[in-house]
CHARMM internal coordinates of N, CA and C (Angstrom, degrees):
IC EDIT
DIST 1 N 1 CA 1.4531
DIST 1 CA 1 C 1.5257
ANGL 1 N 1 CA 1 C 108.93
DIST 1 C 2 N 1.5111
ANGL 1 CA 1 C 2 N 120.12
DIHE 1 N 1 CA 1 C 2 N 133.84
DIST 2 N 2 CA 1.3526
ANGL 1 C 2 N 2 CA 128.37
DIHE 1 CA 1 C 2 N 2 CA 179.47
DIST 2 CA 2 C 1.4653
ANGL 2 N 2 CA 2 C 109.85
DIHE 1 C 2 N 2 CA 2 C -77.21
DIST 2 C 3 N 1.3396
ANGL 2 CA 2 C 3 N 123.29
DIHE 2 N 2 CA 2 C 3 N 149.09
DIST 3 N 3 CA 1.5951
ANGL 2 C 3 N 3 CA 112.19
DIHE 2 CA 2 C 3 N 3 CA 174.66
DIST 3 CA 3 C 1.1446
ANGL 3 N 3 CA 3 C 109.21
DIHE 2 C 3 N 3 CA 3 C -113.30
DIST 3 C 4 N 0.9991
ANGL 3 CA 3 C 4 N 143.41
DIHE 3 N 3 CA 3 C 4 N 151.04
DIST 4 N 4 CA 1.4436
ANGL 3 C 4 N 4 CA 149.02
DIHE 3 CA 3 C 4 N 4 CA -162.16
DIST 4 CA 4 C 1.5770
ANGL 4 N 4 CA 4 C 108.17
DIHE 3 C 4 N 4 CA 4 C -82.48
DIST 4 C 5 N 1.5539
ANGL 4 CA 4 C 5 N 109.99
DIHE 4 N 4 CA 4 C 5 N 150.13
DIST 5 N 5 CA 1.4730
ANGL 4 C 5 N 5 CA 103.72
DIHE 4 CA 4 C 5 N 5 CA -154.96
DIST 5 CA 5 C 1.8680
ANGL 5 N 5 CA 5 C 85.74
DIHE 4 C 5 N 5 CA 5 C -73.49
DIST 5 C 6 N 1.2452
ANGL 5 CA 5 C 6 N 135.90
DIHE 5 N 5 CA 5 C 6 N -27.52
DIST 6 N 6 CA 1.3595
ANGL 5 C 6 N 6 CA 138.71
DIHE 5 CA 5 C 6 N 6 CA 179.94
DIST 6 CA 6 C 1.1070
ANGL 6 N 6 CA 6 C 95.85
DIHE 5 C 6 N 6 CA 6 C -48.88
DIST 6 C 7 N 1.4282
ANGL 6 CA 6 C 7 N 140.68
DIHE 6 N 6 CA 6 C 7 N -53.97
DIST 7 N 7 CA 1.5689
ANGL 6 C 7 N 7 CA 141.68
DIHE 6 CA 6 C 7 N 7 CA -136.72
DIST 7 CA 7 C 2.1475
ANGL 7 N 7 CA 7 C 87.58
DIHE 6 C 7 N 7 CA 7 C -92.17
DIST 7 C 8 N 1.4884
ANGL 7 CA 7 C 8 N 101.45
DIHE 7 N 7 CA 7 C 8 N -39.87
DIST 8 N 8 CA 1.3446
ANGL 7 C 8 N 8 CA 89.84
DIHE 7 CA 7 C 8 N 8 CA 179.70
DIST 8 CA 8 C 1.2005
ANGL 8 N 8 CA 8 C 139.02
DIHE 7 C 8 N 8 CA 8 C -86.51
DIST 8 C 9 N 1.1968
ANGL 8 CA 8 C 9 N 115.31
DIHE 8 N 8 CA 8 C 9 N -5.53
DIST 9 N 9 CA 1.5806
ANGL 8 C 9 N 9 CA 144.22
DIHE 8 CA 8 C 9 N 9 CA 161.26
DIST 9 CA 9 C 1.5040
ANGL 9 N 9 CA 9 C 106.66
DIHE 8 C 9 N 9 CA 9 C -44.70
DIST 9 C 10 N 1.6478
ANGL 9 CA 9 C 10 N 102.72
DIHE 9 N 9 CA 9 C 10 N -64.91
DIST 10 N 10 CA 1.6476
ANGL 9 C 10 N 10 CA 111.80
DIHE 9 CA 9 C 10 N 10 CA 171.51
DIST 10 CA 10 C 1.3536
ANGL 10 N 10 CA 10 C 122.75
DIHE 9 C 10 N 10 CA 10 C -51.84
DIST 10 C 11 N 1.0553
ANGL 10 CA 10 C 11 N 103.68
DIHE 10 N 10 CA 10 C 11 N -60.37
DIST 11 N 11 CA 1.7199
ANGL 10 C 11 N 11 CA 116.87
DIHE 10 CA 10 C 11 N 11 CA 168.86
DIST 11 CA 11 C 1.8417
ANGL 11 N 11 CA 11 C 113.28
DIHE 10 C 11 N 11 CA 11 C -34.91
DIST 11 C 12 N 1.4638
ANGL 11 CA 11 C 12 N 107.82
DIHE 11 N 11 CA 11 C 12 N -53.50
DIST 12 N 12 CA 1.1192
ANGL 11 C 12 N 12 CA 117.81
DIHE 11 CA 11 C 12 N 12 CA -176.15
DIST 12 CA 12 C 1.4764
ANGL 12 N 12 CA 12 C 104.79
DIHE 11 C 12 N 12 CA 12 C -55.02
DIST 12 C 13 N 1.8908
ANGL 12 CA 12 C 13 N 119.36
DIHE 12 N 12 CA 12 C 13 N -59.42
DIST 13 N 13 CA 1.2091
ANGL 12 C 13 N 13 CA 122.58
DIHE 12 CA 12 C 13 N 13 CA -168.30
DIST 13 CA 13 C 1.9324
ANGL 13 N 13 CA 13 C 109.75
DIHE 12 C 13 N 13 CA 13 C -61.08
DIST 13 C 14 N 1.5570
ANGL 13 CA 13 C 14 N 121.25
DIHE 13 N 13 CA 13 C 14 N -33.89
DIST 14 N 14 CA 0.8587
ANGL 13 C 14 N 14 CA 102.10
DIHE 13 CA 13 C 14 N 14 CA -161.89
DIST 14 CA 14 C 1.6504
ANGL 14 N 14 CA 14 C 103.65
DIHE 13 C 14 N 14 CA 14 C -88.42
DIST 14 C 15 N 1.8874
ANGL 14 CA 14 C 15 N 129.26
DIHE 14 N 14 CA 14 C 15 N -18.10
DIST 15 N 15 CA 1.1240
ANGL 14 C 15 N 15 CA 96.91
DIHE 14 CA 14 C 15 N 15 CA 156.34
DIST 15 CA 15 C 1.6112
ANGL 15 N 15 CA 15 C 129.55
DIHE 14 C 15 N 15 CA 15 C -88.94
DIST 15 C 16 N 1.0724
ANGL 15 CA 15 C 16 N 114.65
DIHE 15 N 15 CA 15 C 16 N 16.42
DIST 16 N 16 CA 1.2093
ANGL 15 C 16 N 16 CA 101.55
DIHE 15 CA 15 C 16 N 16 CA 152.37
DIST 16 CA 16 C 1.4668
ANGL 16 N 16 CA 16 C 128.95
DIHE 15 C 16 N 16 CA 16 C -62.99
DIST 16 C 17 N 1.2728
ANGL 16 CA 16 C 17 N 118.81
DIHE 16 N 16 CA 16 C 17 N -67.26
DIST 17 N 17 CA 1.4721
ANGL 16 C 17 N 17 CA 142.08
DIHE 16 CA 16 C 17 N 17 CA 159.23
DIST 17 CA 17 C 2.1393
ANGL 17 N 17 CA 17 C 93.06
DIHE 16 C 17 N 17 CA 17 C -7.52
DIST 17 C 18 N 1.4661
ANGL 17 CA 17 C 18 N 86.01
DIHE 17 N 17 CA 17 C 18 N -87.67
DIST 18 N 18 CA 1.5822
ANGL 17 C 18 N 18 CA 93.06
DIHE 17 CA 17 C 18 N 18 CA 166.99
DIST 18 CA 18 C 1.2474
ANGL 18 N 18 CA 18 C 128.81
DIHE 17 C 18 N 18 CA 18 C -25.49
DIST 18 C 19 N 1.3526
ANGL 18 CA 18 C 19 N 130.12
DIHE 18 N 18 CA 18 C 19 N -54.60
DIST 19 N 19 CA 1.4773
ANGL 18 C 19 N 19 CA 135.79
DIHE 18 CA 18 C 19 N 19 CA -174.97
DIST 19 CA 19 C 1.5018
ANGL 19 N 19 CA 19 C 86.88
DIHE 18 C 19 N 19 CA 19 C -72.64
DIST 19 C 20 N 1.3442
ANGL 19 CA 19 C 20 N 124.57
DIHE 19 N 19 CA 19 C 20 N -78.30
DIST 20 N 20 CA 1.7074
ANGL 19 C 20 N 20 CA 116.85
DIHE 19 CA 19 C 20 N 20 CA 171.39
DIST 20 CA 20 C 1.4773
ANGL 20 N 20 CA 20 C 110.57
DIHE 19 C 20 N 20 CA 20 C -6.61
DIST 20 C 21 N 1.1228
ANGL 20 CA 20 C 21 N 113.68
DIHE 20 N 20 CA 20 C 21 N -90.16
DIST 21 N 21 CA 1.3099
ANGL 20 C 21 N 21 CA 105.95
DIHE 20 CA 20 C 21 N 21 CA -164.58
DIST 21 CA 21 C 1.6011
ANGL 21 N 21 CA 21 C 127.27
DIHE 20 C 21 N 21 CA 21 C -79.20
DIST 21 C 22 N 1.1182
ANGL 21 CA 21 C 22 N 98.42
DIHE 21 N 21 CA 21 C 22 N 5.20
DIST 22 N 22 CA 2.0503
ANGL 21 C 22 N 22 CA 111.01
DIHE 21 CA 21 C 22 N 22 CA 155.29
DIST 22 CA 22 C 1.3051
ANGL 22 N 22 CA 22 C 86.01
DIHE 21 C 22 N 22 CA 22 C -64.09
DIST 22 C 23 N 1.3524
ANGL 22 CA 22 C 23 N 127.90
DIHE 22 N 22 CA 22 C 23 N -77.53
DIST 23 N 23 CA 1.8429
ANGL 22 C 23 N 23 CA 129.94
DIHE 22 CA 22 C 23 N 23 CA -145.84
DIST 23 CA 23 C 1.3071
ANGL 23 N 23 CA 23 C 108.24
DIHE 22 C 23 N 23 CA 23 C -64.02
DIST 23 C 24 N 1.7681
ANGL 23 CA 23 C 24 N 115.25
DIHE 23 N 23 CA 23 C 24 N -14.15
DIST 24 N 24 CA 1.7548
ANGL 23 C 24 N 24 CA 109.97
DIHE 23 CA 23 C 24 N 24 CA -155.22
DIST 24 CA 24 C 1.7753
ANGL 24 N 24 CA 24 C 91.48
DIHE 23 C 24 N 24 CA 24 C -104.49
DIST 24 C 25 N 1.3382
ANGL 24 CA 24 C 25 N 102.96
DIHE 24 N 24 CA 24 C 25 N -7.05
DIST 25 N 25 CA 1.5391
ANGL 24 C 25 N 25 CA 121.96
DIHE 24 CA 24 C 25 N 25 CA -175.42
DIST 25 CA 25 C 1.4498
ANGL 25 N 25 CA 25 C 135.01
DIHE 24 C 25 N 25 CA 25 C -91.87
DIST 25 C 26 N 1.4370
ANGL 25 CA 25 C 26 N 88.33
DIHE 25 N 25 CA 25 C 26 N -23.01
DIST 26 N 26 CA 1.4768
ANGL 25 C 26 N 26 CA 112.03
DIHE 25 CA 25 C 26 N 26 CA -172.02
DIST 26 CA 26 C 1.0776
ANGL 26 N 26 CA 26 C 103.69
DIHE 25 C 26 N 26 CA 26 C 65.49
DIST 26 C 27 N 1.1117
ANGL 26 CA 26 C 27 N 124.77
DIHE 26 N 26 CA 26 C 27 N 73.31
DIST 27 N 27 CA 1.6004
ANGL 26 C 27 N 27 CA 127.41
DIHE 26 CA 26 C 27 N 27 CA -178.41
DIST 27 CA 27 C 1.9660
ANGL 27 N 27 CA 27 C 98.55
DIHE 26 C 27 N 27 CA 27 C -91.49
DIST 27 C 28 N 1.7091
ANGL 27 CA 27 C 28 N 118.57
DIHE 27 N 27 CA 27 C 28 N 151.12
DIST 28 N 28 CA 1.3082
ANGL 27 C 28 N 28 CA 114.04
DIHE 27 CA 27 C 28 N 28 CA 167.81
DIST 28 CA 28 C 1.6899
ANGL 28 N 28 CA 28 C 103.22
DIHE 27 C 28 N 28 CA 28 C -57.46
DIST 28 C 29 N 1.4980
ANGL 28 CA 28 C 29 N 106.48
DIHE 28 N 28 CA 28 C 29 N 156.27
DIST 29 N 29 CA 1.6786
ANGL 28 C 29 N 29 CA 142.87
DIHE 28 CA 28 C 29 N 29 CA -164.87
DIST 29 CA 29 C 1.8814
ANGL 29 N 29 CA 29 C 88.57
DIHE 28 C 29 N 29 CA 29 C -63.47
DIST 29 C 30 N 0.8939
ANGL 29 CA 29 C 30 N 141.32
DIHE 29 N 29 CA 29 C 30 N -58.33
DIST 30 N 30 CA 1.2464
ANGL 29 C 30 N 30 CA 140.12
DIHE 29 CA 29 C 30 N 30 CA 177.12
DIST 30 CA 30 C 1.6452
ANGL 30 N 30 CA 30 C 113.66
DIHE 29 C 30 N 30 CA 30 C -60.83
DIST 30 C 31 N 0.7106
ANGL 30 CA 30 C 31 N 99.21
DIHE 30 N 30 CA 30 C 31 N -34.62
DIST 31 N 31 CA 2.0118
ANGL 30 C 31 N 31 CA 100.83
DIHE 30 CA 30 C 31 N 31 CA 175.28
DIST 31 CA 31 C 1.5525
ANGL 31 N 31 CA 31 C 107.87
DIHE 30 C 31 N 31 CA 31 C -59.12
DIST 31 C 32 N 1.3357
ANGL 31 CA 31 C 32 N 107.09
DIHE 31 N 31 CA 31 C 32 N -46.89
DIST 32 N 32 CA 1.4263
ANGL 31 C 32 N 32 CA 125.82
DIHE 31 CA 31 C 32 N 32 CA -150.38
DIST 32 CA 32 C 1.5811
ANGL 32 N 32 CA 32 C 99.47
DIHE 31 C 32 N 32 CA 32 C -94.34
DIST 32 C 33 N 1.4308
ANGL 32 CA 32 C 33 N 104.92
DIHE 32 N 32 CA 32 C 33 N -18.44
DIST 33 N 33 CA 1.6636
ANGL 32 C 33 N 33 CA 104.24
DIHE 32 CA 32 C 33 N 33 CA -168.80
DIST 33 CA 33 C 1.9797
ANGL 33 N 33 CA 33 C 91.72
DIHE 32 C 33 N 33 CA 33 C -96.43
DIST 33 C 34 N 1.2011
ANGL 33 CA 33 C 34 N 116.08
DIHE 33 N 33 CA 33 C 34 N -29.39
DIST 34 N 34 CA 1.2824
ANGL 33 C 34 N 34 CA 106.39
DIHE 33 CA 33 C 34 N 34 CA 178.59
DIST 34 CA 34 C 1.4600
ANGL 34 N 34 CA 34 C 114.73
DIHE 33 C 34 N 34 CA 34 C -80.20
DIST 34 C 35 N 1.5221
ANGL 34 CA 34 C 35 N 113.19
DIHE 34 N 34 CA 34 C 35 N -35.94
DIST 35 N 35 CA 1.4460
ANGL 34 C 35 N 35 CA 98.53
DIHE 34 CA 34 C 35 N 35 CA 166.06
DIST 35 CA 35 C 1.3996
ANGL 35 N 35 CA 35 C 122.41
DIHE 34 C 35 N 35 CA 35 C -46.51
DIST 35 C 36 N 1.4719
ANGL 35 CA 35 C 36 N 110.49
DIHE 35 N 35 CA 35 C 36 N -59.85
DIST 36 N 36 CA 1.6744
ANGL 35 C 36 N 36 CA 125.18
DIHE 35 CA 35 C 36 N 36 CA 158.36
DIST 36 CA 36 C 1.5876
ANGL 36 N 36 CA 36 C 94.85
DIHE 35 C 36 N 36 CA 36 C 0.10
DIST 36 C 37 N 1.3003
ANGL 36 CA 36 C 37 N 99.40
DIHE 36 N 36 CA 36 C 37 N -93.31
DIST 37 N 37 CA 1.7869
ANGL 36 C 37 N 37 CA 134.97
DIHE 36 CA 36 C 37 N 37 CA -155.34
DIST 37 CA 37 C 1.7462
ANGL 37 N 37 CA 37 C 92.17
DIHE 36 C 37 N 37 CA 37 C -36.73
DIST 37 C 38 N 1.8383
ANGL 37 CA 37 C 38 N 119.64
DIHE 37 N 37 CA 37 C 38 N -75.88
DIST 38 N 38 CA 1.0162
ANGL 37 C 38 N 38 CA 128.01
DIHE 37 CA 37 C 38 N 38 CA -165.78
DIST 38 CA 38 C 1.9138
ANGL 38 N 38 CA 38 C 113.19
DIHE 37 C 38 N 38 CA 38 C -49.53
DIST 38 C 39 N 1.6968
ANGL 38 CA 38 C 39 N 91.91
DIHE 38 N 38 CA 38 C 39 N -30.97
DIST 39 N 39 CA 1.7434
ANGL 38 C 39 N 39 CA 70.57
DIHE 38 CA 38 C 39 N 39 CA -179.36
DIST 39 CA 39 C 1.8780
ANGL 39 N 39 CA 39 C 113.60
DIHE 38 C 39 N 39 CA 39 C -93.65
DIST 39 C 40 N 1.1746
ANGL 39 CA 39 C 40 N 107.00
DIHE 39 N 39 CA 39 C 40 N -10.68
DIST 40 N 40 CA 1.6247
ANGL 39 C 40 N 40 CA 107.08
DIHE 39 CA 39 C 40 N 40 CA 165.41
DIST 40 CA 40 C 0.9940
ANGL 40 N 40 CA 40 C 104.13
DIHE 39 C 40 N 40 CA 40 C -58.30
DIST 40 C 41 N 1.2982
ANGL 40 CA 40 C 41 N 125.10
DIHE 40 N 40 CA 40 C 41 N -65.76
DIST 41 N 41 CA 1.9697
ANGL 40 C 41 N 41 CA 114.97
DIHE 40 CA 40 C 41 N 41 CA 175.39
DIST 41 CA 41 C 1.6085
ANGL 41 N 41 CA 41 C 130.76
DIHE 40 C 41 N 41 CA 41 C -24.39
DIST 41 C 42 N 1.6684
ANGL 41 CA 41 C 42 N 91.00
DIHE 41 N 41 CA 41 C 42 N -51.05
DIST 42 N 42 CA 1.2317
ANGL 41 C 42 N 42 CA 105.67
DIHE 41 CA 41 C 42 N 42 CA -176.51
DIST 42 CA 42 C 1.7718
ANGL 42 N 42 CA 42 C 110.35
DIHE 41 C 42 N 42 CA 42 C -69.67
DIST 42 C 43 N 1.1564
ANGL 42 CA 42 C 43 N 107.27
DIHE 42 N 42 CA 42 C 43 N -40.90
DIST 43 N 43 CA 1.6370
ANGL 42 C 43 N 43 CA 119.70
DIHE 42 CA 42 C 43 N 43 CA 169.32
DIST 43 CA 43 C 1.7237
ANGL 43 N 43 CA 43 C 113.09
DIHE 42 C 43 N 43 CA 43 C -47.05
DIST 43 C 44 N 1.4480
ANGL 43 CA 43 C 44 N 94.26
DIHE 43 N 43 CA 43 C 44 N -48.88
DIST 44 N 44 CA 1.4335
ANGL 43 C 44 N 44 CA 95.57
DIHE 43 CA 43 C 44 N 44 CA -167.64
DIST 44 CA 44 C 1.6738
ANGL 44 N 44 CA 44 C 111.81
DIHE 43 C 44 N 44 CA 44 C -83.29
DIST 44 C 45 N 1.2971
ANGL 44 CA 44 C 45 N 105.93
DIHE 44 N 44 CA 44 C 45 N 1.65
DIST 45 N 45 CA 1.5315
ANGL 44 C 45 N 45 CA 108.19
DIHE 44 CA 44 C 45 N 45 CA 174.92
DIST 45 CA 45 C 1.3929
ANGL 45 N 45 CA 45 C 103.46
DIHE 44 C 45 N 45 CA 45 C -86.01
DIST 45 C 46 N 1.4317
ANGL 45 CA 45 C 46 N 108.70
DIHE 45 N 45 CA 45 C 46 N -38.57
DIST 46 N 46 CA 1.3272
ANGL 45 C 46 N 46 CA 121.68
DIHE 45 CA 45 C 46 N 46 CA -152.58
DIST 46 CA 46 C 1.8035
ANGL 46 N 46 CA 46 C 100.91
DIHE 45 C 46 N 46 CA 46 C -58.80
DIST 46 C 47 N 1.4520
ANGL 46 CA 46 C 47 N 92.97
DIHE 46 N 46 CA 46 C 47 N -64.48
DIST 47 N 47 CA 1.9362
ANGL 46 C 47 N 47 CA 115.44
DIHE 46 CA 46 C 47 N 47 CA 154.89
DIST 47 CA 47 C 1.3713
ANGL 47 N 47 CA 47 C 107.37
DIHE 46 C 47 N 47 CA 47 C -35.87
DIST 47 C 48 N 1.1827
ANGL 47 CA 47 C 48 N 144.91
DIHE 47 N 47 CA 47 C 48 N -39.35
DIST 48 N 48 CA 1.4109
ANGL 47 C 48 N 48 CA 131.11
DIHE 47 CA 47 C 48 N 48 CA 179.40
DIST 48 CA 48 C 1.6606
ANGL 48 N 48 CA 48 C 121.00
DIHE 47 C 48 N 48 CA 48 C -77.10
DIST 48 C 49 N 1.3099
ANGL 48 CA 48 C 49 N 94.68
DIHE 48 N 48 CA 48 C 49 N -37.60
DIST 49 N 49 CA 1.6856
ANGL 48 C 49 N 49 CA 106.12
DIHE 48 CA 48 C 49 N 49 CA 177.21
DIST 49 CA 49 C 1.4671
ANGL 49 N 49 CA 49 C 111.57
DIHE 48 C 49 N 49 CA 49 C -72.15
DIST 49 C 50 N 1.2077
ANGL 49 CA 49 C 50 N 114.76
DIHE 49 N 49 CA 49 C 50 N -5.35
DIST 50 N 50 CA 1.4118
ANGL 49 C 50 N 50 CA 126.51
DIHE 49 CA 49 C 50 N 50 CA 174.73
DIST 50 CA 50 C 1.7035
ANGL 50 N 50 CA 50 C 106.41
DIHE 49 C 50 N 50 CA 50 C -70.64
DIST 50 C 51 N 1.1084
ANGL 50 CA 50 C 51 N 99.40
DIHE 50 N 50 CA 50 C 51 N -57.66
DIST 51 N 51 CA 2.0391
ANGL 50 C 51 N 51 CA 114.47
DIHE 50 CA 50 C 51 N 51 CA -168.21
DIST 51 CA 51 C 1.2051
ANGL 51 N 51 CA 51 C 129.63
DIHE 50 C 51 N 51 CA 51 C -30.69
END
COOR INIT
IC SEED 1 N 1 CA 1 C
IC BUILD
């Protein structure tokens, strides 16, 4: 199922927020690297639904 670029917009903002506050938290190196990871995904979908 495709998600709507609306649905991924949100997604995007709220892990960002997340990765934010891993780094503003000092969260352990793996917390912060998967937030990382999950919102590039989400970025790079976002970029695909664009094409």
């Amino acid at each position: 199922m495709e998600i709507s670029r609306k649905e991924l917009v949100t997604q995007i903002e709220h892990a960002r927020n997340r990765l934010n506050q891993s780094i503003e938290t000092g969260a352990a190196y793996e917390t912060i690297y998967q937030n990382s990871i999950e919102l590039d995904h989400l970025i790079s979908q976002y970029i695909a639904s664009n094409l």
